[in-house]
C-alpha positions, 0 to 999 in steps of 0.5 A: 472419632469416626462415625461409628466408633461416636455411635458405639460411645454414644450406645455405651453410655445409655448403657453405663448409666444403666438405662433399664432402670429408668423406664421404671424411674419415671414410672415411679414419677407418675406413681407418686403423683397420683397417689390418693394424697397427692393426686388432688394437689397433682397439676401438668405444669412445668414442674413435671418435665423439671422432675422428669429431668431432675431425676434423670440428672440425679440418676446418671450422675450417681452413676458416672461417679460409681463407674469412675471408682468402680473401674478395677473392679466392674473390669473383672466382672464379667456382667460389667464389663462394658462399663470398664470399657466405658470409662477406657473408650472415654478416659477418666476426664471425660468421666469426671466432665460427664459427672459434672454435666449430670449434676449440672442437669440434676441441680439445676431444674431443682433449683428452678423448682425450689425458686418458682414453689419457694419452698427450700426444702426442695434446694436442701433435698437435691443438694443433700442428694448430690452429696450421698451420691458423690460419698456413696461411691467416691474415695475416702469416704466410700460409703458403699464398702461400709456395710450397714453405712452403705446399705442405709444411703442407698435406703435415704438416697434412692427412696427417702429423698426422691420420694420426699422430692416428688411430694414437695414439689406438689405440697407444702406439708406432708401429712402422717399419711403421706410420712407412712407412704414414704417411711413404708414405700423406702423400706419395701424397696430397700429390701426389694431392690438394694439387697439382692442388687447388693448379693449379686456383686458379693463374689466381686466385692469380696474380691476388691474388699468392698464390705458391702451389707450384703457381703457382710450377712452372706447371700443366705441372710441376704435372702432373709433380710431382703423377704423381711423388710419387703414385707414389713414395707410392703404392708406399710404401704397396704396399710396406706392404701386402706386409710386412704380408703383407696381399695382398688388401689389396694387390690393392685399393690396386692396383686403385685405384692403377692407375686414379688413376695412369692418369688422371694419366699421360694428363692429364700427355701432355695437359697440353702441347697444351693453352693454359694456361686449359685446363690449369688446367681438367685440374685441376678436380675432380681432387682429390676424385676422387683421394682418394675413389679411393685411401681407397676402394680402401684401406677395401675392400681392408683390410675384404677382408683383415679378413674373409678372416683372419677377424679381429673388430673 
């Protein structure tokens, strides 16, 4: 392979494994840590480059499996069609050694983790995650084209399971509140990111007969369902935040909340004038926007409460 033609491989995977959401993944990293009832228990120490890692093993390897059976249809799709081109320029077996590369760089400081905290619990969450993420978009199973099924391992996979591992890898037990943080914060961006991220391919899915939630309501509830759950979780978190008599905190999710809701409340009034191509198109780009927001306002309201209590990292 010639220099540039490595180059141009080299810029299609960071894009395939879809590179603009990790900024905000490990955002999220640094959200969770400095969380009022996780912050105390926070220490920079090995732990924090092995979760750095970790996630971004686990995310690349999701992502390398769902472009290997994801290839006919992302080939039609005019948004996704350089990942098509990927799985071409590299060939199906290079994507298979790559899946297995990325789990290797997911599994591995897990289990280091799991070994030098002894805490188990950390080995069954990665290898629980490492199966959803293989079910989720592989043959037969193919959880993604179950509707509900798909829509529920995308709510334990991307949320419940990465939150609950950022937790115990600081803590041994979590307490009620850090239960409502992660029940709360998993049901907020299963309605901020996972619906309209779903609503978007419904033309797509449709077409290759992958039955996903969003598919299955139509982009009109998609709208609903995705304001609903954003706000039920939303307030979760809020409610969070006042028991851990966290306000400025508070006052930065707030901030953050009312301009994500807002979005969401005026494309669900739009979104029934509209023919269907163009409320699919509502959807477009909505997801990243709506987890860059909400991580955002979360780190910089909790950095706000560190600093004003004067508390150390």
């Amino acid at each position: 392979m010639e220099k540039g033609s490595r180059f141009n491989a080299v810029i299609l995977y960071i894009k395939a494994i879809r590179i603009e959401y990790y900024v905000a993944y490990y955002f999220f990293v640094f959200m969770v840590l400095t969380l009022p009832s996780v912050v105390s228990y926070f220490r920079i120490d090995v732990r924090l480059p092995l979760i750095l890692v970790t996630i971004t093993g686990a995310g690349s390897y999701a992502m390398m499996v769902n472009n290997y059976y994801d290839y006919l249809i992302d080939k039609n799709n005019p948004t996704k069609k350089h990942l098509a081109y990927f799985v071409e320029l590299y060939g199906k077996k290079k994507i298979l050694f790559l899946c297995i590369i990325n789990l290797t760089i997911f599994v591995v400081p897990s289990m280091l983790i799991a070994y030098t905290t002894k805490r188990l619990i950390l080995a069954l969450l990665a290898l629980l995650g490492a199966l959803l993420g293989f079910t989720y978009s592989a043959e037969p199973i193919r959880l993604k084209r179950r509707g509900l099924w798909g829509l529920i391992s995308k709510f334990l996979l991307i949320f419940v399971l990465q939150t609950l591992y950022i937790f115990f890898s600081y803590k041994e037990a979590l307490t009620i509140f850090d239960w409502l943080f992660v029940i709360s914060a998993s049901i907020f961006w299963t309605g901020a990111t996972v619906v309209p991220s779903e609503a978007e391919d419904t033309v797509f899915d449709k077409s290759y007969g992958i039955s996903t939630f969003a598919l299955w309501i139509g982009p009109e509830r998609s709208a609903v369902v995705m304001l609903v759950l954003s706000f039920v979780g939303g307030v979760g978190i809020l409610v969070y935040y006042l028991l851990q008599t966290a306000y400025w905190a508070f006052i930065g999710l707030l901030v953050g909340f009312l301009i994500i809701l807002s979005i969401m409340i005026r494309g669900t009034l739009l979104i029934r004038n509209l023919a269907f191509d163009q409320q699919v198109k509502w959807f477009v780009n909505k997801s990243p926007l709506f987890w860059s927001l909400s991580v955002g306002s979360m780190l910089i309201g909790n950095l706000l409460e560190i600093s004003i209590r004067g508390l150390q990292l």
